[in-house]
PADOFI-732623 format. One record per residue: residue in one letter; y, z, x of N, C-alpha, C, O, CB in turn; residue number from 1. Coordinates in steps of 0.2 Angstrom, whole numbers. Glycine has a CB too. Layout:
res:n_c2:n_c3:n_c1:ca_c2:ca_c3:ca_c1:c_c2:c_c3:c_c1:o_c2:o_c3:o_c1:cb_c2:cb_c3:cb_c1:n
A:Y:Z:X:Y:Z:X:Y:Z:X:Y:Z:X:Y:Z:X:NUM .
...
This chain:
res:n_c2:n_c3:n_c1:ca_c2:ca_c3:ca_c1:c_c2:c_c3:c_c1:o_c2:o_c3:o_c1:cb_c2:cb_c3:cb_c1:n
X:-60:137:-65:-57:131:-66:-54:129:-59:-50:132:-56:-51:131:-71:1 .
X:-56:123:-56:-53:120:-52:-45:118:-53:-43:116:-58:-56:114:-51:2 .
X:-41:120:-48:-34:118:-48:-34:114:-40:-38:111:-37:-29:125:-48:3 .
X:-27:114:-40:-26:110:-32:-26:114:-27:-24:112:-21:-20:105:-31:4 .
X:-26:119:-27:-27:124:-22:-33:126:-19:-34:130:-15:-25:129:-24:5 .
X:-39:123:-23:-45:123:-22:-46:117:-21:-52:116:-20:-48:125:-25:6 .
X:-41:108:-20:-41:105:-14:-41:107:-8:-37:110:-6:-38:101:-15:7 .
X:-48:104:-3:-46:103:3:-42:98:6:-43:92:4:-51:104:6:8 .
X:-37:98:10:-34:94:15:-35:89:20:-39:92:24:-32:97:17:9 .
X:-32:83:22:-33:80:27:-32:85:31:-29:90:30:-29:75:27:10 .
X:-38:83:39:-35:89:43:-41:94:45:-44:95:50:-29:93:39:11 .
X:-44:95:37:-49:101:37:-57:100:41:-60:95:39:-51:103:28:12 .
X:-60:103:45:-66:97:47:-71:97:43:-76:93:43:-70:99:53:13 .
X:-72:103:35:-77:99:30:-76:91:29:-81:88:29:-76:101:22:14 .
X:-71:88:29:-70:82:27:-73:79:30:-75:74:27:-64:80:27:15 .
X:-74:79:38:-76:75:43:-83:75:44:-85:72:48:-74:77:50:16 .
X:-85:78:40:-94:81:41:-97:77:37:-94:75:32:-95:89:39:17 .
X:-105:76:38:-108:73:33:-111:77:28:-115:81:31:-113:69:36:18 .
X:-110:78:23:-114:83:17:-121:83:16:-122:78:17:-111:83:11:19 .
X:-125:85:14:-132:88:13:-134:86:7:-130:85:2:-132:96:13:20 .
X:-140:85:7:-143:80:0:-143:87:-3:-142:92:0:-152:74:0:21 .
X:-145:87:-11:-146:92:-14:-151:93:-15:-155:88:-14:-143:92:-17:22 .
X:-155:98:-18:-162:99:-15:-162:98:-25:-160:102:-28:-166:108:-9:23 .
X:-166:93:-27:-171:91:-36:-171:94:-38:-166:98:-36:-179:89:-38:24 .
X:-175:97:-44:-169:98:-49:-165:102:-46:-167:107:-43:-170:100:-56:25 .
X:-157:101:-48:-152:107:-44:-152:113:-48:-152:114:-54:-143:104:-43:26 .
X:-150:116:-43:-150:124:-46:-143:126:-50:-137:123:-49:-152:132:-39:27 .
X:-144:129:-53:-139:131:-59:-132:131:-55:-127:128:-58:-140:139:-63:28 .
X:-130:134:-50:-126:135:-47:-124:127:-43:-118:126:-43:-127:141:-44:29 .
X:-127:125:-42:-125:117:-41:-123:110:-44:-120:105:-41:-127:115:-39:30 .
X:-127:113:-51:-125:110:-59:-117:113:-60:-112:109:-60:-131:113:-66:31 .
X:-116:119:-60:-110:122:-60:-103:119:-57:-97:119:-59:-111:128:-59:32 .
X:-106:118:-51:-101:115:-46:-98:107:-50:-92:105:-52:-105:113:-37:33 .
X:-105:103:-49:-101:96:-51:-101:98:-60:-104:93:-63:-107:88:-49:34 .
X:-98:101:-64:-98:102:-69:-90:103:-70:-87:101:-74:-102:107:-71:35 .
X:-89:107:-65:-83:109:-62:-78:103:-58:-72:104:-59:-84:115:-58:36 .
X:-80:98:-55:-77:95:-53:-75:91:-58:-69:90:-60:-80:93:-49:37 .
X:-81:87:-62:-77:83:-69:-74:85:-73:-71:81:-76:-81:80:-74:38 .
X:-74:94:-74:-70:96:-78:-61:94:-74:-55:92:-77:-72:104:-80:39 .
X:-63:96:-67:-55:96:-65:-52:89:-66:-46:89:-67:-53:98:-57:40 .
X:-55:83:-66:-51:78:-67:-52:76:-73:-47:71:-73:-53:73:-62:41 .
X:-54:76:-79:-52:77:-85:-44:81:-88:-39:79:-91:-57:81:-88:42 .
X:-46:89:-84:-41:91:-85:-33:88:-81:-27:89:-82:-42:98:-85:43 .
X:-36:83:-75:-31:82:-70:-26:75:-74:-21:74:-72:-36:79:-62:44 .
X:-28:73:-79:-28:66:-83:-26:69:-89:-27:64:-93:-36:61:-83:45 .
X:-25:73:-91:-22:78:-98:-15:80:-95:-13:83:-91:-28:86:-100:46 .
X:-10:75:-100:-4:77:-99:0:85:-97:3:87:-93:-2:76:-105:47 .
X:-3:87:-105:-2:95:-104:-6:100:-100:-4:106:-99:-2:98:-110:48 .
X:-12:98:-98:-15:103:-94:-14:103:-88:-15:108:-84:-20:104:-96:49 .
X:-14:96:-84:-10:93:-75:-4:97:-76:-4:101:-71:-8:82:-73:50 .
X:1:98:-81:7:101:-81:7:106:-80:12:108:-76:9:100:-84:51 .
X:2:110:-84:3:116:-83:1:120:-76:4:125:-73:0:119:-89:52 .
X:-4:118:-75:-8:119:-69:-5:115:-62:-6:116:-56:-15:116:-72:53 .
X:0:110:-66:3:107:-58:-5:103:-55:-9:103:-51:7:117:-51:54 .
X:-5:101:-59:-15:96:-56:-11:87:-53:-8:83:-57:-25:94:-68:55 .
X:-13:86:-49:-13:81:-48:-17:74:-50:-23:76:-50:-12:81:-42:56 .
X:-17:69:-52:-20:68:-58:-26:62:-53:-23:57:-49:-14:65:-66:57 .
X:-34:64:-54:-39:61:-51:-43:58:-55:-45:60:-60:-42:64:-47:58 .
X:-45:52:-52:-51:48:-56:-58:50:-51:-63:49:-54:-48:39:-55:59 .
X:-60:53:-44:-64:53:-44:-62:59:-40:-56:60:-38:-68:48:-43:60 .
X:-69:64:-37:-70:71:-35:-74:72:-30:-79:74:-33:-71:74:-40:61 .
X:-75:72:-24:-84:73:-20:-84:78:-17:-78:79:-14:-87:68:-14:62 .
X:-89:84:-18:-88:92:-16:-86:93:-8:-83:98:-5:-95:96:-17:63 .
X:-87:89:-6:-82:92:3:-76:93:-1:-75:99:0:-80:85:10:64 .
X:-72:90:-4:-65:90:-5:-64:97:-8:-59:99:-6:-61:84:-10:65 .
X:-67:100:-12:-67:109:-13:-71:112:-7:-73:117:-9:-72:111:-22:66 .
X:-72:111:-2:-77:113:4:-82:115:2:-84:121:3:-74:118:8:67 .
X:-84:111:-1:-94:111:-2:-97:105:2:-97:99:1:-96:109:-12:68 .
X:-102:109:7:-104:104:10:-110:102:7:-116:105:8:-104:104:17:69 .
X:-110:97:2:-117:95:-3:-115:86:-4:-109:84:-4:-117:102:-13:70 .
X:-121:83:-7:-120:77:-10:-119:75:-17:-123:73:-20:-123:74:-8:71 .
X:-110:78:-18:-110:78:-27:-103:73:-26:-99:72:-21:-109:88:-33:72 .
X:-104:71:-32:-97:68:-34:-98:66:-41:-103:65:-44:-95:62:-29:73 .
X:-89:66:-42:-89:66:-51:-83:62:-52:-78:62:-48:-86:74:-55:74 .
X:-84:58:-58:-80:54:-57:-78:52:-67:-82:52:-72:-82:49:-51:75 .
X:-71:49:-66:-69:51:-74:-63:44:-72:-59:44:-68:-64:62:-77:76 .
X:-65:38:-78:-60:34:-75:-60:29:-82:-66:28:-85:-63:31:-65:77 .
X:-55:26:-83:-60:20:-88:-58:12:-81:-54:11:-76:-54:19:-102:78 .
X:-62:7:-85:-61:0:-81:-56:-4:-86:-53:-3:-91:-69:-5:-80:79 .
X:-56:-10:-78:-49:-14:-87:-52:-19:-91:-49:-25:-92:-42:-20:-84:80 .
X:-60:-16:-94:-61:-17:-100:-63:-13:-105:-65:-13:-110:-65:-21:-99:81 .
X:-60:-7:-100:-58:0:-105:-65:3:-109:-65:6:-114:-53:-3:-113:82 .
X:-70:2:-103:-78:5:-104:-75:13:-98:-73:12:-92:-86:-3:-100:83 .
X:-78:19:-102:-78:23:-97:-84:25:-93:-90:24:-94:-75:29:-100:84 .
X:-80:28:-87:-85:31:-84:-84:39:-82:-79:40:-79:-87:28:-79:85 .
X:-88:41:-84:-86:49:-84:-93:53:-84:-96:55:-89:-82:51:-92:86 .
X:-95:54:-76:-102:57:-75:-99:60:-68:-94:58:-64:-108:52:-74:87 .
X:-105:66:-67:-105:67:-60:-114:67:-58:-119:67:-62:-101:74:-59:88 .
X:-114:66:-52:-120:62:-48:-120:67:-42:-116:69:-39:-117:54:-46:89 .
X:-126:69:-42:-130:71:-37:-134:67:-32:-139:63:-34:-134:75:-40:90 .
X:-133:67:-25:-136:63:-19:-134:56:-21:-138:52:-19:-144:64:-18:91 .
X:-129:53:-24:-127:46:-26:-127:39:-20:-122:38:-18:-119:47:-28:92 .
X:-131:35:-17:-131:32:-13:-129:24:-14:-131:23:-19:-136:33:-10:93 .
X:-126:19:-11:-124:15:-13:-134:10:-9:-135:10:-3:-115:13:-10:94 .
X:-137:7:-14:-143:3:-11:-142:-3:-8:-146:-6:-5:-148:2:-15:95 .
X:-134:-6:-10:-135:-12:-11:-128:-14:-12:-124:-13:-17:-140:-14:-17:96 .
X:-126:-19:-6:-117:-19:-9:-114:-29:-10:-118:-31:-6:-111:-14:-1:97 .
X:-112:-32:-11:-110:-39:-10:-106:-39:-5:-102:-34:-4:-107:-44:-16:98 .
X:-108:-46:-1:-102:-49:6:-96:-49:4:-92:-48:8:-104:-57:9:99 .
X:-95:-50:-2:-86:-52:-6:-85:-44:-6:-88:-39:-8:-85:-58:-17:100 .
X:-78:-45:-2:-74:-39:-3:-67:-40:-8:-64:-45:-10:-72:-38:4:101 .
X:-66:-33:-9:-58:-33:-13:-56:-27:-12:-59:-23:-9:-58:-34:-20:102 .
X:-49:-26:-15:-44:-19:-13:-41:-18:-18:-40:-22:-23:-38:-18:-6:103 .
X:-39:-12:-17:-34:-12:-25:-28:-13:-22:-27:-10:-16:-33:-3:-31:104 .
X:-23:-17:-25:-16:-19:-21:-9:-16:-20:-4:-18:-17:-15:-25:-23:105 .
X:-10:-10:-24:-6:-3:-20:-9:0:-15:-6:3:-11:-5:4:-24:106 .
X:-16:-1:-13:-19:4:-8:-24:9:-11:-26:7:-16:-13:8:-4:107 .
X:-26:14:-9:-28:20:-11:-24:27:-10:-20:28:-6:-33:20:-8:108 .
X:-27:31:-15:-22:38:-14:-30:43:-14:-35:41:-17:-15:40:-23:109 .
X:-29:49:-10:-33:53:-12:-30:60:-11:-26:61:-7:-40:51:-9:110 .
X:-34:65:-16:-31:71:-17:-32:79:-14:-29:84:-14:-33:71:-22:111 .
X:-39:74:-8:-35:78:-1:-30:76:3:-29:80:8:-38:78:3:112 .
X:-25:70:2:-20:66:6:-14:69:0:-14:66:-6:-22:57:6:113 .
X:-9:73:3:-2:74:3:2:69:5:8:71:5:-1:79:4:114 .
X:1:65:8:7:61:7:3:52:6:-3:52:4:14:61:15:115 .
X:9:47:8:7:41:6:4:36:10:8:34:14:12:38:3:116 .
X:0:34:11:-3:30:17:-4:24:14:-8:23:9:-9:32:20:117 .
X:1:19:16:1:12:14:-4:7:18:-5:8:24:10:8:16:118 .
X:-8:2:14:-13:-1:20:-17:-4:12:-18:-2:7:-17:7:27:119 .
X:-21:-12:17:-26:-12:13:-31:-9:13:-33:-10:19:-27:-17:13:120 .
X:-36:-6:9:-42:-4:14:-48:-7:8:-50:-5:3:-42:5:16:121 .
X:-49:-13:11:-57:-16:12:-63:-12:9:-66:-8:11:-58:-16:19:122 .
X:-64:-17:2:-70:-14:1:-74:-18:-4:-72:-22:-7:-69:-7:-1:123 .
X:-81:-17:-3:-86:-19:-6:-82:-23:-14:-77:-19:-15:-93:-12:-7:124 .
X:-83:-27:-17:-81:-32:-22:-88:-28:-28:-87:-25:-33:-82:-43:-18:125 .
X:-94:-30:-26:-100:-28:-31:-105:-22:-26:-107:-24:-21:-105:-35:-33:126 .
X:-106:-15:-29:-113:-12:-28:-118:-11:-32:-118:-13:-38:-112:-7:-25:127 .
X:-123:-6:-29:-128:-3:-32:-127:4:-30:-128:6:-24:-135:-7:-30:128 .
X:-126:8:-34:-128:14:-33:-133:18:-36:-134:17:-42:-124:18:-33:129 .
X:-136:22:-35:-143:27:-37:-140:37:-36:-137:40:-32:-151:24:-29:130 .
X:-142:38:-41:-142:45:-41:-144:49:-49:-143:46:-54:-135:46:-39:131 .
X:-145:54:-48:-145:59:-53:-141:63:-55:-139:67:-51:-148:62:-52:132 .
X:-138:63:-64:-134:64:-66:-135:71:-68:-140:74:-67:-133:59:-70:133 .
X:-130:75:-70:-132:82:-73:-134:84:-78:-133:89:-81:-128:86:-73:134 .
X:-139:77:-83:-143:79:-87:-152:79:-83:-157:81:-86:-142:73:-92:135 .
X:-151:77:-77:-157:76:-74:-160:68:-74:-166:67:-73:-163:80:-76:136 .
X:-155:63:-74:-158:56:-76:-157:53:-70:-151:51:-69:-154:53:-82:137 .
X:-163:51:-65:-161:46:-61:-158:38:-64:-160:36:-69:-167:46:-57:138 .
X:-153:36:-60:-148:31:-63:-148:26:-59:-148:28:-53:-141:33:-65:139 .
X:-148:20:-60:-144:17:-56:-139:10:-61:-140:7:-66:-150:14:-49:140 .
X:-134:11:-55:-127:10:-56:-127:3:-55:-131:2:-50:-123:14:-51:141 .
X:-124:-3:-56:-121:-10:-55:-115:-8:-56:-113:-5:-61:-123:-16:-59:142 .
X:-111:-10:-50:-103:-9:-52:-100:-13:-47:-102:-15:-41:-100:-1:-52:143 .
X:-93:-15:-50:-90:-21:-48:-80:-20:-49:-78:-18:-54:-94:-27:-55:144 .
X:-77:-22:-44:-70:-22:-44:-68:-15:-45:-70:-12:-40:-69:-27:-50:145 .
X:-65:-11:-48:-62:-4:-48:-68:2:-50:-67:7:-48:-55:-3:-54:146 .
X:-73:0:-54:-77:7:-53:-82:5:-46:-87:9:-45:-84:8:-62:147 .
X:-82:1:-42:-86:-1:-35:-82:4:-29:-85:6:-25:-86:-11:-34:148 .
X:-76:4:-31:-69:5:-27:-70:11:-26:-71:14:-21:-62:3:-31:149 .
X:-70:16:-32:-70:21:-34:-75:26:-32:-74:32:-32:-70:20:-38:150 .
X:-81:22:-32:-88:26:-29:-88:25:-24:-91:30:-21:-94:24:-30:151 .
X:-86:20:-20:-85:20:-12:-84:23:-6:-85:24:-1:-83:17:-11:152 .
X:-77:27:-13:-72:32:-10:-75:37:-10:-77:40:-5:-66:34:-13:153 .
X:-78:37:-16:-81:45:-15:-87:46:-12:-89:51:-10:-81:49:-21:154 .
X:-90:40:-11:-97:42:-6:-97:44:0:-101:48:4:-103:37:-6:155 .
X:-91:38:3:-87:40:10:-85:48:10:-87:51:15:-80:36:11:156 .
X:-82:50:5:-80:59:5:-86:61:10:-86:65:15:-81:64:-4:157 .
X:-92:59:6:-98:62:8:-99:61:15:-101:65:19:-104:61:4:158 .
X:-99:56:15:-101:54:25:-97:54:29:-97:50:33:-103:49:27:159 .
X:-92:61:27:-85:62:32:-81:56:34:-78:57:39:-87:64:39:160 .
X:-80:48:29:-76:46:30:-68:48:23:-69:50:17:-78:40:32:161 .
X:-63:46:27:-57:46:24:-54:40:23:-55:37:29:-53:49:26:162 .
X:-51:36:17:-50:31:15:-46:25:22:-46:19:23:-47:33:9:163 .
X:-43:29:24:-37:26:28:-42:25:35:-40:21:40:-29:32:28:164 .
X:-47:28:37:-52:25:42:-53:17:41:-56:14:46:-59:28:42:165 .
X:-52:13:33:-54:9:33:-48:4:34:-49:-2:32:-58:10:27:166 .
X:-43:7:36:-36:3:35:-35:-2:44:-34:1:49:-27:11:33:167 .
X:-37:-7:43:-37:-9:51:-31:-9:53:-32:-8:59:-40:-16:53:168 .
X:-26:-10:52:-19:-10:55:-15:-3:54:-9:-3:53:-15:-17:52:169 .
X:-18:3:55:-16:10:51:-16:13:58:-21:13:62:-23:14:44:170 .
X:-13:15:59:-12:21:68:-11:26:65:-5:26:62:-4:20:74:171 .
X:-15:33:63:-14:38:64:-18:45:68:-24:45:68:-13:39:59:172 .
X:-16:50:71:-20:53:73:-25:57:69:-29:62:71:-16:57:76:173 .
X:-25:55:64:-30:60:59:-38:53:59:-44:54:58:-25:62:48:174 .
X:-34:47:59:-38:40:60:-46:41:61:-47:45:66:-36:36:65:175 .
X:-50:39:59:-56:40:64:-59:31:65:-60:27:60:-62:47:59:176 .
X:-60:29:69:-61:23:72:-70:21:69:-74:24:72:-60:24:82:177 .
X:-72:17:63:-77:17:61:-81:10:65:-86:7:62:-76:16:53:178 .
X:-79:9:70:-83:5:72:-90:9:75:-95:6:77:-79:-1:77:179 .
């Protein structure tokens, strides 16, 4: 079982790195991984079991953040039309994004980030993403407003960015300058 001690940290250089596609069908042990990821933010979103375990509570997961340098990510979230999304995705790429941007208007939190980074950060309004799920189903994704948001974050995990690279008025030494 994933806990938060098996988050990695702002800081760590998995985070900074670009992760590796996964090689068709994934082998059992890579199925296992993102299996494990959706389980932790299920259980991260479960009153009594974040509690017991001390889980901080996540809507999405991308394997750098456990220091797996691979292209997985998992994610467990409903929208505010209360449709869930609750999959994890192997090699997930965005194909296709709209010029209209939007932000969530607290900002972002992520669960390699112990403390709070205030900032808008800018992002795609509508995408397209593509990937294979852990039934083996290539998918592709339309998404729009908080599940667009959401995937963004985590595909950036994968390509060694961190949310707050996207914050233009944000000074910190951890920053990384995306132009």
């Amino acid at each position: 079982m994933i806990t938060m001690k098996d988050i990695v940290r702002e800081g760590h250089p998995v985070l900074r790195e670009v992760a590796e596609a996964v090689e068709l069908p994934p082998t059992e042990e890579n199925k296992e991984t993102l299996e494990e990821m959706l389980q932790f933010l299920k259980n991260s979103q479960d009153p009594e079991t974040a509690e017991a375990y001390d889980l901080r509570s996540g809507v999405g997961l991308a394997a750098p953040q456990i220091g797996v340098k691979k292209r997985l990510i998992a994610v467990h979230f409903t929208d505010e039309r209360d449709e869930l999304y609750s999959m994890g995705l192997f090699n997930p790429k965005i194909i296709s994004h709209s010029v209209e941007e939007t932000h969530l208007e607290d900002g972002e939190g992520c669960l390699s980030v112990d403390r709070e980074v205030t900032g808008i950060v800018p992002r795609y309004k509508r995408i397209t993403v593509e990937g294979t799920t852990l039934d083996g189903e290539n998918v592709t994704l339309r998404l729009r407003n908080f599940p667009a948001i959401v995937f963004q974050h985590e595909i950036d995990h994968l390509n060694g960015i961190m949310f707050y690279d996207r914050i233009p008025d944000f000074q910190d030494d951890l920053k990384r300058d995306l132009q």
